[in-house]
C-alpha positions in Angstrom: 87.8 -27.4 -39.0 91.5 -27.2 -39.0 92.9 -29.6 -41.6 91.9 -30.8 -44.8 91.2 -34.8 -44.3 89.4 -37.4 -47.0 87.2 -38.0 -44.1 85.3 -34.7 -44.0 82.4 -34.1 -42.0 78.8 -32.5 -43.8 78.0 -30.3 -41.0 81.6 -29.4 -40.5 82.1 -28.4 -44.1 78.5 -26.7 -44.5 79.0 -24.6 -41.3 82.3 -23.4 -42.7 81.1 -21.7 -45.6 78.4 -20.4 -44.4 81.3 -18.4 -41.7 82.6 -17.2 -45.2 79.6 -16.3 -47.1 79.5 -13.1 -46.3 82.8 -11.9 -48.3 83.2 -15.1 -50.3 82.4 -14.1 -54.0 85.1 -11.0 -52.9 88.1 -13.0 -51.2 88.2 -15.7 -54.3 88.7 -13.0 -57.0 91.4 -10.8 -54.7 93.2 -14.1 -53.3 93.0 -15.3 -57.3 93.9 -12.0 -59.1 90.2 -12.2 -60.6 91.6 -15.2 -62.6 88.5 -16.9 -61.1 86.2 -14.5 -63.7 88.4 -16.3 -66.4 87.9 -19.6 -64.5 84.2 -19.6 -64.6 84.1 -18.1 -68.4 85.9 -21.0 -69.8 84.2 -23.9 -67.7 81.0 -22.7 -69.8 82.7 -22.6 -72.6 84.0 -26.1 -72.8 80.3 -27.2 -71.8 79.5 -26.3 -75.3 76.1 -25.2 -73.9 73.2 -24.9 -76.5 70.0 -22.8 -75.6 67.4 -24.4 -73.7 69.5 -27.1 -71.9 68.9 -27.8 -68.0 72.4 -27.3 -66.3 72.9 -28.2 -62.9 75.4 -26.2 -60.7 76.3 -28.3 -58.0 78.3 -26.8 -55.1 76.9 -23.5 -56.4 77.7 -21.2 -52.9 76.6 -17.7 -54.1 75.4 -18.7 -57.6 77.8 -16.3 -59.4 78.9 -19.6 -61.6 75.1 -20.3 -62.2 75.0 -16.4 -63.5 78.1 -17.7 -65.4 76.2 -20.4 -67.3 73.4 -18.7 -67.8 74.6 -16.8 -70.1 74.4 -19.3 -72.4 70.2 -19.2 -72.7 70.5 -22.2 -70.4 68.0 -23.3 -67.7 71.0 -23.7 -65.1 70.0 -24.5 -61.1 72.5 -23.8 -58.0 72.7 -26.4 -55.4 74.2 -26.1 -52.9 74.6 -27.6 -48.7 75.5 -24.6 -47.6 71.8 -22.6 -46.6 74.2 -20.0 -45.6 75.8 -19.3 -49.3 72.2 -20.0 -50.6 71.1 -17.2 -48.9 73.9 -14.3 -49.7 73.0 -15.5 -53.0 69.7 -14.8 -52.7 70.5 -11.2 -51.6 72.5 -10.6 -55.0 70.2 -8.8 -57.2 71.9 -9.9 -60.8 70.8 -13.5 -59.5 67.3 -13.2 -58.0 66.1 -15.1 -61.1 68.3 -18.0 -60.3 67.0 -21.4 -58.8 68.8 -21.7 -55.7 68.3 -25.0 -54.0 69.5 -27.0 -50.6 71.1 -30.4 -51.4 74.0 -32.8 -50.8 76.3 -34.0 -53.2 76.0 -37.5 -52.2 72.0 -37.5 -52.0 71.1 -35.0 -54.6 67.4 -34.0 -54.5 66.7 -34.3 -58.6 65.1 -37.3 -60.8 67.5 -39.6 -62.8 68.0 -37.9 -66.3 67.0 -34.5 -65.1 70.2 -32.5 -66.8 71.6 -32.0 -69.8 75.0 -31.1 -68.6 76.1 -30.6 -65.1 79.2 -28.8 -63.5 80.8 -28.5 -59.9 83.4 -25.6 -59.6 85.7 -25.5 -56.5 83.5 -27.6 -54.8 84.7 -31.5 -55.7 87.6 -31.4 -53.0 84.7 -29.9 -50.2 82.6 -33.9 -50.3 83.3 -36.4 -48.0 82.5 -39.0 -50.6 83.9 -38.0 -54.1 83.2 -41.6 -55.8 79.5 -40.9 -54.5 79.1 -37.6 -55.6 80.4 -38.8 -59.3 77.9 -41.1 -59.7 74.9 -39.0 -58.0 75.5 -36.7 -61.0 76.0 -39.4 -63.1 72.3 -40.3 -62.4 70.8 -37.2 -62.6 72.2 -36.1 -66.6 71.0 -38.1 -69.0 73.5 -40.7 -71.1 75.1 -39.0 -73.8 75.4 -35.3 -71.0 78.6 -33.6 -70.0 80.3 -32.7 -66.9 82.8 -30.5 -66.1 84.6 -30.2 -63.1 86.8 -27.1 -62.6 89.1 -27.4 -59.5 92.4 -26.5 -57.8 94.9 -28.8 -59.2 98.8 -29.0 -59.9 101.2 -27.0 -61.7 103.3 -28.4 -64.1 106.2 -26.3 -64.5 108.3 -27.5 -61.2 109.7 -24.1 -60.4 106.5 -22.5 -60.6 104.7 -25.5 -58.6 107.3 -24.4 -55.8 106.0 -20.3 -55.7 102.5 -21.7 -55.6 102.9 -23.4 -52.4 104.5 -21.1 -51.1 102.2 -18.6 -51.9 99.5 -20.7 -50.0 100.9 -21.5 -47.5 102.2 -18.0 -46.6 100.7 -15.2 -48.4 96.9 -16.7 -48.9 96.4 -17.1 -45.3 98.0 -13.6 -44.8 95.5 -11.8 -47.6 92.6 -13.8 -46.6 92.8 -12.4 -42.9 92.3 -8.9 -44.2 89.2 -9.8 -47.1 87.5 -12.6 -45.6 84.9 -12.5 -43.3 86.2 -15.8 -41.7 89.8 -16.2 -42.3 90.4 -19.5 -40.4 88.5 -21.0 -42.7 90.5 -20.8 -45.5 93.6 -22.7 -44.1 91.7 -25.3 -44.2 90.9 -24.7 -48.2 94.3 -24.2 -48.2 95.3 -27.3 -46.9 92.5 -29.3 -49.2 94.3 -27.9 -52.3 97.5 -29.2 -51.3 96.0 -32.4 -50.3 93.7 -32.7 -53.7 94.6 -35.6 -56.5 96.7 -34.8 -59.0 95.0 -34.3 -62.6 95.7 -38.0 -64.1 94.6 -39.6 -60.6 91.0 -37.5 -60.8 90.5 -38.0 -64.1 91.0 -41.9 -62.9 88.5 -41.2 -60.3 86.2 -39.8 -62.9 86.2 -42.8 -64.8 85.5 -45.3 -62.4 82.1 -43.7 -61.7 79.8 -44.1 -64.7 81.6 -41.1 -67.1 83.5 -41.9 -70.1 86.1 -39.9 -72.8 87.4 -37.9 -69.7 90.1 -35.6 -70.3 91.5 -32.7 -68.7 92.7 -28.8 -69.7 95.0 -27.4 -67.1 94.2 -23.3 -66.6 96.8 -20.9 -65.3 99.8 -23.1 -65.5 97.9 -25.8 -63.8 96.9 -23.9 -60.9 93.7 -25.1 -62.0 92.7 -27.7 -64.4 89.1 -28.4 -66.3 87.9 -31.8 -66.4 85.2 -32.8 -68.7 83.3 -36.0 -69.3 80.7 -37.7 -71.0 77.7 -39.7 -69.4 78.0 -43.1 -69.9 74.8 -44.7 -72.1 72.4 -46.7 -69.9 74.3 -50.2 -71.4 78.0 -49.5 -70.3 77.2 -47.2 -67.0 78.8 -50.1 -64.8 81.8 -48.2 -63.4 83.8 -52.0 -63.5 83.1 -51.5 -67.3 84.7 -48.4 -67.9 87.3 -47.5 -70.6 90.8 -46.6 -69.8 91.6 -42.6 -69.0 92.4 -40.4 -72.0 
């Protein structure tokens, strides 16, 4: 896979990370300057997690964001499609006490109203049905839940929007030849940041599938933004129904 397209292909996607398992916990904090720590710390924070909540972790890969939220005295799962990230999880010993389980986005294997809360890191951009995926976890947390989604996104500050690019374009590709253990893969993440909404058009997206009061909280100069939402209640969970973007 050597674009980023909307139309994205399961097996395609899955068979790519598992190529980058190996070394992908590693690559992510030297390509991000170990900003992604700080990513993953703040992502529980805004969850406003209280002890004893379920928390799902969709998109998990190696469960080090499940480790994240469990710091919180949370019952949080990993899910992920890729069996390959599933299993260098696995191998971790900080996380043998996490649930790691197999599922897709768009078909998620949990009961309606399983979670309290429910978060996808870096992983949104990665489905081939984003619409589909939003409502799948909007039927799997109760009404009255969260969500947070943290993601690539956009810089604000022009000048420094410019650097950015550049410095995927030219020097990610470059770094992530000599730390990843499949370095092709990650022009194609590359390429999926550049082609990923902006943070007012996915907090649109949000909306439209059954999550209210979304808002957003842009990280790192925007480099990476944090949005959260609300389940809808069971009454006004009609995605034609829902309320204007914050």
């Amino acid at each position: 896979m050597s674009r980023a397209t909307l139309d994205k292909e399961p097996r395609d996607v899955a068979r790519m990370f598992d190529g980058v398992a190996r070394r992908y916990d590693l690559t992510n904090t030297v390509l991000s300057f170990a900003q992604d720590r700080r990513w993953r710390r703040r992502t529980r924070q805004v969850l406003q997690l209280q002890p004893g909540e379920r928390v799902l972790d969709l998109a998990a890969g190696t469960g080090v964001s499940t480790a994240e939220l469990a710091r919180s005295g949370v019952s949080a799962i990993a899910c992920d499609f890729s069996l390959g990230m599933l299993k260098a999880g696995r191998a971790v010993s900080s996380r043998r006490r996490v649930p790691f389980v197999a599922g897709d986005a768009t078909r998620l294997p949990f009961r309606d109203a399983a979670f309290d809360a429910a978060v996808i890191s870096f992983g949104l951009r990665n489905v081939s049905d984003v619409p589909r995926a939003l409502r799948e976890l909007a039927r799997v947390v109760r009404p009255g839940g969260r969500l947070v989604i943290c993601e690539f996104s956009r810089p604000t500050f022009r000048p420094f929007r410019v650097l950015y690019l550049r410095y995927l374009m030219r020097a990610l590709p470059w770094v992530a030849r000599r730390v990843s253990s499949n370095a092709e893969a990650y022009v194609y993440l590359t390429e999926s940041i550049r082609a990923w909404p902006a943070q007012n058009d996915l907090a649109a997206i949000i909306d439209g599938a059954g999550w209210v009061d979304v808002r957003w909280r842009n990280l790192t100069g925007g480099i990476v933004a944090l949005h959260f939402a609300t389940r809808a209640a069971e009454d006004a969970c009609d995605p034609r129904l829902s309320p204007g973007v914050e």
